[in-house]
SELUMFI-614352 format. One line per 8 residues: number of its first residue (from 1); for each residue x, y, z of N, C-alpha, C. Coordinates in steps of 0.1 Angstrom, whole numbers, m for minus. Atoms other than C-alpha are relative to their C-alpha. Layout:
REM residues N
NUM = X,Y,Z,X,Y,Z,X,Y,Z | ...
END
This chain:
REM residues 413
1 = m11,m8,7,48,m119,91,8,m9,m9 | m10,9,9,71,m132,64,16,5,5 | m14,m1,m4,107,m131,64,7,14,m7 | m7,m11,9,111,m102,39,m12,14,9 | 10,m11,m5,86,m76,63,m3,10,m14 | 4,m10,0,66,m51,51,2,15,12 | m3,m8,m12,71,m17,70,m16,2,7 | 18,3,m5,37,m18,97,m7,14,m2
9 = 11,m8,m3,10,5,102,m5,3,10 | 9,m2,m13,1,22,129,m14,10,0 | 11,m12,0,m28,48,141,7,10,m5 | m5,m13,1,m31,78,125,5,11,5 | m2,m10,m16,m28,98,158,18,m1,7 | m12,3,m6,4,75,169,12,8,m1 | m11,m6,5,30,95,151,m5,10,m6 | m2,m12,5,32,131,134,m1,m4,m18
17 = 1,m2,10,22,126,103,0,12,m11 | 9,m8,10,19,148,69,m9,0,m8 | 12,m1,7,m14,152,56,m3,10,m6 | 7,m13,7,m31,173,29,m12,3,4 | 13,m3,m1,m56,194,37,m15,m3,m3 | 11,3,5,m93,186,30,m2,7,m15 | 8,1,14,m105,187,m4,m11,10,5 | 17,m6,0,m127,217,4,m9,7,m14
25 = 7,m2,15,m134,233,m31,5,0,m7 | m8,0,13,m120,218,m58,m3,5,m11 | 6,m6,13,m141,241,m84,3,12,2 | m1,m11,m3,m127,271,m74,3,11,m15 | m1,m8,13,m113,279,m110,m11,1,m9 | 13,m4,8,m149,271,m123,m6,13,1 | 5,m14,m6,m160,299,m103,3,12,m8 | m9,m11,8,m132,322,m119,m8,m1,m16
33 = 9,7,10,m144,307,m156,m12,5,m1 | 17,m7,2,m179,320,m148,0,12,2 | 3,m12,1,m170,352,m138,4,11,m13 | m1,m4,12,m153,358,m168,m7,0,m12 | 8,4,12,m181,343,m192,m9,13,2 | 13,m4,m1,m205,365,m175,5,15,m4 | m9,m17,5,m181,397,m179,0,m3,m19 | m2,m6,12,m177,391,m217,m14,m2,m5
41 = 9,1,2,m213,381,m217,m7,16,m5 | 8,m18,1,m223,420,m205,10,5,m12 | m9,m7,9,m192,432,m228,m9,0,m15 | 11,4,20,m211,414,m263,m9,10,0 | 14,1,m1,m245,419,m251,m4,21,0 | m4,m13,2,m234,459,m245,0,8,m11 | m6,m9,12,m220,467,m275,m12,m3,m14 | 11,0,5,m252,453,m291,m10,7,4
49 = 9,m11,m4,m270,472,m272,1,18,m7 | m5,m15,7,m249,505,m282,0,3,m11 | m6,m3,13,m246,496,m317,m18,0,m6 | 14,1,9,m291,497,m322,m1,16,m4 | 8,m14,6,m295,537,m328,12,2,m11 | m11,4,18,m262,532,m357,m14,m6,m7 | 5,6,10,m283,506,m369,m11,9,m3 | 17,m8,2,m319,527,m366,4,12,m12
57 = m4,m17,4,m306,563,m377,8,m3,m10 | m12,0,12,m274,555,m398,m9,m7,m14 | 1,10,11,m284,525,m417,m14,1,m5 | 22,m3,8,m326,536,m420,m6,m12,1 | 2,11,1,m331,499,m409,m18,2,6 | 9,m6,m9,m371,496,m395,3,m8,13 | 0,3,m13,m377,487,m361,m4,m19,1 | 1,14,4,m388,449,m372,11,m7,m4
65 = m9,8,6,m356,443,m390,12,0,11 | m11,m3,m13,m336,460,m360,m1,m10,8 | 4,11,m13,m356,434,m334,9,m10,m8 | m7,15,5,m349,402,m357,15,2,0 | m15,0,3,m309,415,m364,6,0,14 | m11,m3,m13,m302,421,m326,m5,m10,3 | 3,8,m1,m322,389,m319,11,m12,m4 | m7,11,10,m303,368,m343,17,2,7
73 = m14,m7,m7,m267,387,m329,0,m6,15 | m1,7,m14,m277,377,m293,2,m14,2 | m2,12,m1,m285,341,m303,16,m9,m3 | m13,5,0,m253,337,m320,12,2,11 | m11,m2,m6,m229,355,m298,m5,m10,16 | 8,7,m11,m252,335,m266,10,m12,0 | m8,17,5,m239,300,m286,13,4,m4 | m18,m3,2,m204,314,m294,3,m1,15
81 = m6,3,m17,m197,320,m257,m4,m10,5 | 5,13,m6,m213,292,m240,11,m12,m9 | m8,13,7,m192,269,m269,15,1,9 | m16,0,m3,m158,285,m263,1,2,15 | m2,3,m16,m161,285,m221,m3,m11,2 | m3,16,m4,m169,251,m223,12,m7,m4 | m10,1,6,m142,245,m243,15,4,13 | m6,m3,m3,m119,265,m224,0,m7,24
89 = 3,6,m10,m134,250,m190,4,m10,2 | m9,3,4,m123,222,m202,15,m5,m5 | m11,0,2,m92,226,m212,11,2,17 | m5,1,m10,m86,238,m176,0,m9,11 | m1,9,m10,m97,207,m159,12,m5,m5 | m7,9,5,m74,188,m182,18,4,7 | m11,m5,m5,m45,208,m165,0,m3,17 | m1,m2,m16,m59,213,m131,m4,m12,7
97 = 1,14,m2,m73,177,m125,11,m6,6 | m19,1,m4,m38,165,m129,7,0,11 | m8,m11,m6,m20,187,m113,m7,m4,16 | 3,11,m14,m44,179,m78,1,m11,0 | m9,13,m4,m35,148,m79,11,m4,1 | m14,1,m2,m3,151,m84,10,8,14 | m6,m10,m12,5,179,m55,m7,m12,14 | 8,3,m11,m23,161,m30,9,m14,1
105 = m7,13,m2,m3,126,m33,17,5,2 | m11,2,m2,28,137,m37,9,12,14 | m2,m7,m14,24,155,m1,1,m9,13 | m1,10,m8,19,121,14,16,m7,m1 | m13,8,m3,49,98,28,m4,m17,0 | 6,14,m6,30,65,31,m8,m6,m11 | 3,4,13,18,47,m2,m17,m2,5 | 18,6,m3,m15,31,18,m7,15,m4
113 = 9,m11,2,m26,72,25,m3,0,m15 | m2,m9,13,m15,83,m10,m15,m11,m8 | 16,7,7,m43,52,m24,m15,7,8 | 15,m2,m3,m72,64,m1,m2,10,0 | m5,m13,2,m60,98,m6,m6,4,m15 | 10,0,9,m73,90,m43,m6,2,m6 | 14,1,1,m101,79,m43,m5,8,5 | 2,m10,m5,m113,103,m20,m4,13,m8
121 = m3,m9,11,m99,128,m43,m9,m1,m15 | 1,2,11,m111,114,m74,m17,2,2 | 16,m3,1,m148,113,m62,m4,8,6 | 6,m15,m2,m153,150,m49,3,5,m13 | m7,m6,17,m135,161,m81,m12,m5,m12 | 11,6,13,m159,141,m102,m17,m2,5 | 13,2,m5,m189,140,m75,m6,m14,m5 | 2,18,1,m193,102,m78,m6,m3,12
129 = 7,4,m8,m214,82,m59,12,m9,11 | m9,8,m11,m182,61,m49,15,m2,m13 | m10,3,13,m149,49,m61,9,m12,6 | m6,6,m9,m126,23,m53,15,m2,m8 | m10,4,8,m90,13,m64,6,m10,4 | 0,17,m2,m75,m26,m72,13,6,m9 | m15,4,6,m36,m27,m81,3,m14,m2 | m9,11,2,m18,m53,m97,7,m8,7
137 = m13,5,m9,m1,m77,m74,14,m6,m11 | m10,5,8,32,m94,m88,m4,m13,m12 | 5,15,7,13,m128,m98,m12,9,m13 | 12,m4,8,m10,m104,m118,m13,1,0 | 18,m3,2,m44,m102,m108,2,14,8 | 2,m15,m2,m59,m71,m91,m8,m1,13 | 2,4,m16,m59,m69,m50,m11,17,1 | 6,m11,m7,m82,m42,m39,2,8,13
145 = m13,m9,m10,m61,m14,m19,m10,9,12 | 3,m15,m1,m89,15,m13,m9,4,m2 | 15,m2,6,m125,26,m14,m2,14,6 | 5,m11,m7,m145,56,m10,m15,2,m6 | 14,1,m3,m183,61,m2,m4,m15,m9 | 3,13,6,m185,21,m13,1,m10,10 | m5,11,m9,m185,m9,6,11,m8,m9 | m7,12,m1,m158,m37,7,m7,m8,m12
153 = 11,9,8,m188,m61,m9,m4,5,m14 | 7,m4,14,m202,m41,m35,16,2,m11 | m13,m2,10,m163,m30,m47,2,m17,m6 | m2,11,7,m157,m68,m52,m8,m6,m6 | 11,8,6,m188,m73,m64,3,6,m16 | m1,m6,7,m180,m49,m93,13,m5,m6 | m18,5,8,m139,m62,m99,m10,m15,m4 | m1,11,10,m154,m97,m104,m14,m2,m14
161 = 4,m2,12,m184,m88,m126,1,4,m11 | m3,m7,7,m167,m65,m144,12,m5,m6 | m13,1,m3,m135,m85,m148,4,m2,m15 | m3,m1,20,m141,m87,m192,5,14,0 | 1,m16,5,m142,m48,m188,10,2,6 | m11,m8,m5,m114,m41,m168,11,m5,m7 | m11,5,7,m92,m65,m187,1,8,m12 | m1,m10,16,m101,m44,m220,7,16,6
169 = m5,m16,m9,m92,m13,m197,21,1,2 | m16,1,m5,m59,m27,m187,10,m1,m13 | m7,m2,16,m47,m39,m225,m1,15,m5 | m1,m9,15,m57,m8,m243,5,14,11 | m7,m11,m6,m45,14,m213,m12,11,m3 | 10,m11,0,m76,35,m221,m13,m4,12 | 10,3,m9,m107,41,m197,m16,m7,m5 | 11,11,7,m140,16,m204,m6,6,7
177 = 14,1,m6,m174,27,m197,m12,m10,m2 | 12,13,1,m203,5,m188,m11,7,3 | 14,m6,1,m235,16,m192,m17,m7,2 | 9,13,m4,m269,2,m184,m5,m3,m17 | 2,m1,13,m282,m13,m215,14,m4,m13 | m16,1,7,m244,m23,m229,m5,m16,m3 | 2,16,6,m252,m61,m224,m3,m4,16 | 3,8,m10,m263,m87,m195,8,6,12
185 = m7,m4,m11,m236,m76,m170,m3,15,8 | 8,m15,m5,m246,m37,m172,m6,3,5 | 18,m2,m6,m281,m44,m164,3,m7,18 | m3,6,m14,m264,m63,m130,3,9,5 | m11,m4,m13,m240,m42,m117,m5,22,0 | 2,m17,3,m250,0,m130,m19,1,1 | 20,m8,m4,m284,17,m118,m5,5,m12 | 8,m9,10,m308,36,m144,7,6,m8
193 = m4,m17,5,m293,65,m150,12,m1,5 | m15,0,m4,m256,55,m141,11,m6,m6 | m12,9,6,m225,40,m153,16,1,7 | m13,5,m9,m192,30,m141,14,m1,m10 | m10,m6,6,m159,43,m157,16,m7,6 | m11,6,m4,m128,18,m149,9,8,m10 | m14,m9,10,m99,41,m156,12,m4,7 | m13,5,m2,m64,25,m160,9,11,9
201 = m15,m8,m8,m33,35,m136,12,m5,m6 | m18,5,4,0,37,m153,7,10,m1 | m11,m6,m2,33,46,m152,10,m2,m9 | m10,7,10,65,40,m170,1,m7,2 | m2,16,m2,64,4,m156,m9,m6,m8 | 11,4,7,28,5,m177,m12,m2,10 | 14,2,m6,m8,m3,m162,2,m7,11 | 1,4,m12,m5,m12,m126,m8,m1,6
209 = 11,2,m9,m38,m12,m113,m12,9,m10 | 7,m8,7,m72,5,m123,m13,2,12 | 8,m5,m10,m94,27,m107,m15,2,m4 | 17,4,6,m137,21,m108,m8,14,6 | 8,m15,m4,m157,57,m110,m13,m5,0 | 14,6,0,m191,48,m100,m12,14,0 | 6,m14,4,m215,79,m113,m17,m7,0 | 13,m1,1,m251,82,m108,m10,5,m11
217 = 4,m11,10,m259,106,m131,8,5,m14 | m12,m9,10,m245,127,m162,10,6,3 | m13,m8,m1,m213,139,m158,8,0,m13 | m7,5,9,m199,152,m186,17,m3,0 | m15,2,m2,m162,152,m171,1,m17,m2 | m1,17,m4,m165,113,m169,m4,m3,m19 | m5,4,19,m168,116,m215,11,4,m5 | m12,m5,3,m136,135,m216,10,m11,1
225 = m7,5,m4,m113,110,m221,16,5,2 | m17,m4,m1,m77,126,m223,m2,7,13 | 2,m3,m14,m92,142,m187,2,m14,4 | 1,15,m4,m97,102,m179,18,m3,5 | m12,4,2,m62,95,m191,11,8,10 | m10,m8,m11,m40,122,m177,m3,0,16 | m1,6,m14,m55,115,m142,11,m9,2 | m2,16,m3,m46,78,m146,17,0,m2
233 = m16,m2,0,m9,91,m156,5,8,8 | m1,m4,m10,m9,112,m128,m1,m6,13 | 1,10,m11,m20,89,m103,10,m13,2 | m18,9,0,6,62,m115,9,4,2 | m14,m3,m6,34,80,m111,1,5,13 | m1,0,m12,27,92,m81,3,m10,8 | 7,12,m11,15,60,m63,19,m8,m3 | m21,7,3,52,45,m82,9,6,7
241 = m8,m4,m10,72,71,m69,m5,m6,19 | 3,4,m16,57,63,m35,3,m10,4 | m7,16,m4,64,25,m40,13,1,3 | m15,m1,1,102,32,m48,6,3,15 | m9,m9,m12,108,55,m20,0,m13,16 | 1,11,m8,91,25,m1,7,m8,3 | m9,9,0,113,4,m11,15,0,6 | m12,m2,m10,144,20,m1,m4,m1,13
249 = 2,m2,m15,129,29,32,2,m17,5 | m2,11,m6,125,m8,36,17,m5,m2 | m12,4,1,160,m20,22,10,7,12 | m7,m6,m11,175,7,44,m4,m2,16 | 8,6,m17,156,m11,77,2,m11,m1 | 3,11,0,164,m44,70,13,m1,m1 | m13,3,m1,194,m60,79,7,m12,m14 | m1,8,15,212,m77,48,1,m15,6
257 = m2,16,m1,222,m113,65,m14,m6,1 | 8,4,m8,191,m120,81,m17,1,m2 | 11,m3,7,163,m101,60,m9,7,14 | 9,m5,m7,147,m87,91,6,15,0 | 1,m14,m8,142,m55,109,17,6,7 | m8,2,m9,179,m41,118,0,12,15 | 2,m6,m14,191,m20,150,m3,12,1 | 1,m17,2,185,17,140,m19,m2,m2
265 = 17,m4,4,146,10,124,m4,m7,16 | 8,4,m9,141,m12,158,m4,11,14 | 3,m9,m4,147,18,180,m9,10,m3 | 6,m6,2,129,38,159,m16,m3,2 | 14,7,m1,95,18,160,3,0,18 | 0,m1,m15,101,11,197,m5,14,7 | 3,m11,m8,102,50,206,m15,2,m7 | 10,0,4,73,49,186,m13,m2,7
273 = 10,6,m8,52,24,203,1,5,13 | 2,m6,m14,61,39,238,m6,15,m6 | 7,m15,m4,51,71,230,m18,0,m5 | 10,8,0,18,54,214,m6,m5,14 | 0,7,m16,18,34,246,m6,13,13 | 0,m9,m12,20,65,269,m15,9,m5 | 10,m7,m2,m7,84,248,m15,m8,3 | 6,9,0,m33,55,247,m4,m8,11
281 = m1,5,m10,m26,41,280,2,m15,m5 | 4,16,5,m21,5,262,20,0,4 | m14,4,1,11,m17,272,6,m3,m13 | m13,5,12,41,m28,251,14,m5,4 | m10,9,m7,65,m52,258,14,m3,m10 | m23,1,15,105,m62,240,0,m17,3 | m1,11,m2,112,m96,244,15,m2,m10 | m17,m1,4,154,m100,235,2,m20,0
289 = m3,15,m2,166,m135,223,19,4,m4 | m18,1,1,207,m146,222,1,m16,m7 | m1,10,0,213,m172,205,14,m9,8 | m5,7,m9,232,m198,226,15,m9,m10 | m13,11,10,270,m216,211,4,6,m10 | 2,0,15,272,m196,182,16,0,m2 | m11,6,2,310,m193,188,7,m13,1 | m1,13,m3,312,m227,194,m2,m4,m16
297 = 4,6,15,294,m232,159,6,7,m8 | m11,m11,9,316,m206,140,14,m16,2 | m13,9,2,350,m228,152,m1,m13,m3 | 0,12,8,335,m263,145,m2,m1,m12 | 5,m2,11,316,m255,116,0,9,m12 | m5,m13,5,329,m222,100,m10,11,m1 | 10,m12,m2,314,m189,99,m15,m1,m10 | 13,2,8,291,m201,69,m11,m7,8
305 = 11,6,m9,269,m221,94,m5,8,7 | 1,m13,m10,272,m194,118,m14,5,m4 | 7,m11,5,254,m174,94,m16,m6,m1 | 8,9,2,230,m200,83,m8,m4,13 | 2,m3,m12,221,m203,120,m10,10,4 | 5,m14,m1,214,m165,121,m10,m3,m5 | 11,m7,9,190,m162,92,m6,m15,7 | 9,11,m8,172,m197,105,m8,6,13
313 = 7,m2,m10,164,m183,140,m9,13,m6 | 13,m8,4,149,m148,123,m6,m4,m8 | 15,6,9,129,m170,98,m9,m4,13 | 9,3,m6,117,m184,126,m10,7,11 | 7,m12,m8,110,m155,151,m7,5,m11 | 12,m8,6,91,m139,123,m11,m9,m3 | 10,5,4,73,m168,113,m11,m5,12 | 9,1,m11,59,m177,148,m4,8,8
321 = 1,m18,m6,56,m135,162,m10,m2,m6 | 12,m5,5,22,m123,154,4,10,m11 | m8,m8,11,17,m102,120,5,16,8 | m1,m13,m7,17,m69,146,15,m2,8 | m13,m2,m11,51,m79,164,12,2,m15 | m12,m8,4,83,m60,151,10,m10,1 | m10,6,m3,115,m89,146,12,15,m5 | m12,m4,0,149,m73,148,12,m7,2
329 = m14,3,1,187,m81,145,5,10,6 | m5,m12,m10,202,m58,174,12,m3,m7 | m17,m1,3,238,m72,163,3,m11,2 | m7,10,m6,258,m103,164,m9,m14,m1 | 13,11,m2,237,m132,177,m13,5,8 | 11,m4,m6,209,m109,195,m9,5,m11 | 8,1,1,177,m107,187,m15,6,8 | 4,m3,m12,147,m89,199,m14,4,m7
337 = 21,1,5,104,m87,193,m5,12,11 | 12,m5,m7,83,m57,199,m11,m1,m2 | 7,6,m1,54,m67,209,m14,11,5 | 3,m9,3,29,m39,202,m18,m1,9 | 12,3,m5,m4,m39,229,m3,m12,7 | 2,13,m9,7,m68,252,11,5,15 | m8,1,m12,12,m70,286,9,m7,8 | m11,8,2,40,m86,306,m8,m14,m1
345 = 3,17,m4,18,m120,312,m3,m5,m19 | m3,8,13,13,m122,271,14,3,m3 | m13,2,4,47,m114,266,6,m13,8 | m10,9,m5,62,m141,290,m7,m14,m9 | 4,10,8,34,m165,273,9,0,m16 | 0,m4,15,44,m153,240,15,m3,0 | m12,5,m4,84,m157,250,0,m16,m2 | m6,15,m1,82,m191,259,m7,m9,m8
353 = 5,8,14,60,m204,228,15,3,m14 | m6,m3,12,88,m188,206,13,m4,3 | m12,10,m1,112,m206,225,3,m10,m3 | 5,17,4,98,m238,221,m3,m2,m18 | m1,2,13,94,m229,186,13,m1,m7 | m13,m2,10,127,m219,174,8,m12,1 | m10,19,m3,144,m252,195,m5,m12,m3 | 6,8,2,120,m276,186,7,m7,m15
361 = 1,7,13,127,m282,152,17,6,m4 | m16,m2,2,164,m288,138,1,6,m14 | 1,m12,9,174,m261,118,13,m13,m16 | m12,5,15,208,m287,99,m9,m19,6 | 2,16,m4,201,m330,98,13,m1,m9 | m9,9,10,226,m352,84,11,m9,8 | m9,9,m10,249,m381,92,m5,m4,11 | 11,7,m11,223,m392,115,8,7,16
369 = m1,m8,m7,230,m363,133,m6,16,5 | 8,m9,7,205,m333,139,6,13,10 | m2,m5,m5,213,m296,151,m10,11,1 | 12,m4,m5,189,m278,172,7,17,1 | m2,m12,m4,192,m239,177,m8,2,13 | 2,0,m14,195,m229,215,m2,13,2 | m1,m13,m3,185,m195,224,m9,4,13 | 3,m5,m13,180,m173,258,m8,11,m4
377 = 9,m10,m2,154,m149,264,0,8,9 | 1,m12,m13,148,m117,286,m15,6,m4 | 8,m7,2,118,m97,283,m4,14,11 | 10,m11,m7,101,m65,295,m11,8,m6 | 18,m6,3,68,m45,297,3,14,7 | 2,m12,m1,63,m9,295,m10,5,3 | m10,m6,m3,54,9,316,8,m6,16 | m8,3,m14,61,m13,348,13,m2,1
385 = m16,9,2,96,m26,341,11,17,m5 | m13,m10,7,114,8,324,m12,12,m6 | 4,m13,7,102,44,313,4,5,m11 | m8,1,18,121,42,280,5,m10,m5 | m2,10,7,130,26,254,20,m9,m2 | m17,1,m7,169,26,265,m4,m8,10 | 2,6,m15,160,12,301,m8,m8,0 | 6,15,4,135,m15,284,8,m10,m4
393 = m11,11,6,162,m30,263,7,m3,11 | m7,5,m10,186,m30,291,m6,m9,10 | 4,12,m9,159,m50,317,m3,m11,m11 | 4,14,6,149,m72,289,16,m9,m4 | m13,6,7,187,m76,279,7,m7,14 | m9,4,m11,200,m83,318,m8,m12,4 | 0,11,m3,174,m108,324,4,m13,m12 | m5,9,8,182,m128,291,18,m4,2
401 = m12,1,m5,218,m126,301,1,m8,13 | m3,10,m13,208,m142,335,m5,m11,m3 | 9,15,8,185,m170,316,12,m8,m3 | m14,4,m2,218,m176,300,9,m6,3 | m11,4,m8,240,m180,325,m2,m10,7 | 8,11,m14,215,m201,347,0,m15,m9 | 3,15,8,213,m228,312,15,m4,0 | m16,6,2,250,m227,312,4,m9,15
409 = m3,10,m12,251,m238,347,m3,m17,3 | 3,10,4,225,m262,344,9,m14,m8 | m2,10,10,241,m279,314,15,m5,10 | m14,4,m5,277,m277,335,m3,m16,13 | 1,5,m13,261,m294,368,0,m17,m8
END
């Protein structure tokens, strides 16, 4: 874990999530589109029909000139419709595309779903063989978030082969196709009859990441590029709003002195993990630290040490907790680790390595003088020790209180 958390991840099952329904037929307005082609089809094809005994009788045309003129009338009005419903087909992906992406993401609460949510998305919608998507980290390269019907291997086999073509993707903010037959790379990474369509993600921050359509075959939705594009401006804003809201969510769980986890999100994850716990049958343990003197180090040294103090022990509880254990700042000088799938015998192991960690090494030196941070521990395990998450804290909080009292004695004798 770092000092600045991420908020974790649990099973999908653990908690009540909101999920969008399955992606069951995203062509539904094609359907509509066809019924209507085929309705003005009979409408044309009708009124050609109605309009041959005018032509015979009226006009005295013969039956040779009749064939070829209603011949000629079918072929054109055939290629007239077929142009303008493609056209207008079309026109409706470029709306409706969009627009599912935009409702199917912006149904999720959790940025990871909303990426595999996607892809997913992006390759039933396009019928792709696979897809994957690689966001921008801060340092600037491109971490791979999210795949669908692709492996792991083959996705990174593709980001680093491809890594001229995605860079041309990312400057021009437009989508790059690669084709077999393009040049040396093409003939490595795209089958026969396939190609691979890296289309940019951006937002008003600009190109944040870019997502790889991997097509087997002809598709002509995958030449449309203003379809390409408005995805890719759909999907960015989405995936952005989802960071933002992340962001508060974290700022709003994180205690300002100390950068960790504070006492409102630790309850929250705790009832969490018990009720995980209870459906799963898997333990979960708390483990409470105090730090030791701290009024003692406030009146010699002033409250700025104090503080300095504080944020030193949660660097250090987070940096020796596993990435799965939860640090918190209950209040004051307490301290407290959920410990997510351990029972009491790794929690008491796990306790007294993080004792030995935090005291081991002196947090101030100087004047050939060093100061060590002293802190008591309590722990409990759920479900032997407490049936909630109220009556865990309290046994992990009364034996650290007696740990405590038993060092204060010691030190007095």
């Amino acid at each position: 874990m770092t000092a600045d958390p991420d908020l974790p991840a649990y099973p999908d099952d653990a908690v009540l999530e909101v999920r969008p329904p399955p992606l069951a037929q995203p062509f539904d307005f094609e359907t509509d589109v066809q019924r209507v082609k085929r309705l003005t089809q009979l409408g044309v094809y009708s009124a050609i029909a109605a309009s041959l005994p005018i032509d015979f009788f009226v006009l005295g045309i013969s039956w040779s000139q009749l064939a070829g003129g209603v011949g000629m009338g079918a072929l054109i009005a055939a290629v007239a419709i077929e142009f303008a419903f493609r056209q207008i087909l079309k026109l409706r992906k470029r709306s409706a595309y969009p627009a599912t992406i935009a409702v199917r993401l912006g149904s999720l609460q959790a940025l990871d779903d909303a990426c595999q949510s996607l892809v997913d998305i992006l390759t039933d919608l396009f019928r792709l063989k696979g897809s994957f998507l690689a966001l921008q980290t801060e340092s600037g390269f491109l971490s791979l978030v999210s795949l669908s019907r692709v492996s792991r291997a083959e996705a990174e086999r593709y980001l680093r082969l491809g890594t001229g073509r995605i860079q041309d993707a990312l400057a021009t903010a437009e989508p790059v196709t690669v084709r077999p037959g393009d040049n040396l790379l093409a003939e490595a990474v795209v089958s026969r009859r396939g190609r691979i369509v890296f289309l940019p993600v951006q937002c008003f921050r600009g190109v944040i990441g870019v997502v790889a359509l991997l097509s087997d075959g002809s598709n002509p939705d995958l030449d449309d590029s203003d379809l390409l594009v408005s995805m890719g401006l759909a999907a960015g804003a989405s995936l952005e709003n989802l960071r933002q809201r992340d962001d508060l969510r974290t700022l709003a769980a994180v205690d300002d002195l100390t950068k960790v986890y504070n006492r409102r999100y630790f309850f929250e994850q705790l009832e969490r993990e018990i009720s995980a716990s209870r459906r799963y049958a898997m333990p979960i343990s708390v483990i409470t630290f105090d730090l030791d003197h701290l009024k003692k180090l406030n009146d010699s040294f002033g409250h700025g040490l104090g503080d300095q103090a504080l944020r030193a022990l949660a660097q250090r509880l987070v940096r020796y907790s596993r990435a799965s254990d939860i640090v918190a700042r209950l209040g004051g000088d307490e301290f407290a680790v959920i410990l997510p799938q351990t029972d009491s015998a790794g929690a008491a192991d796990l306790a007294q390595r993080l004792q030995h960690s935090v005291e081991a090494e002196p947090f101030l030196s100087g004047e050939g003088r060093d100061l060590h941070l002293l802190v008591s521990y309590g722990r409990a395990s759920f479900p032997e020790d407490a049936e909630d998450a109220d009556a865990l804290l309290r046994r992990a909080d009364g034996l650290m209180y007696a740990a405590k009292a038993a060092r204060a004695r010691r030190r007095d004798k």
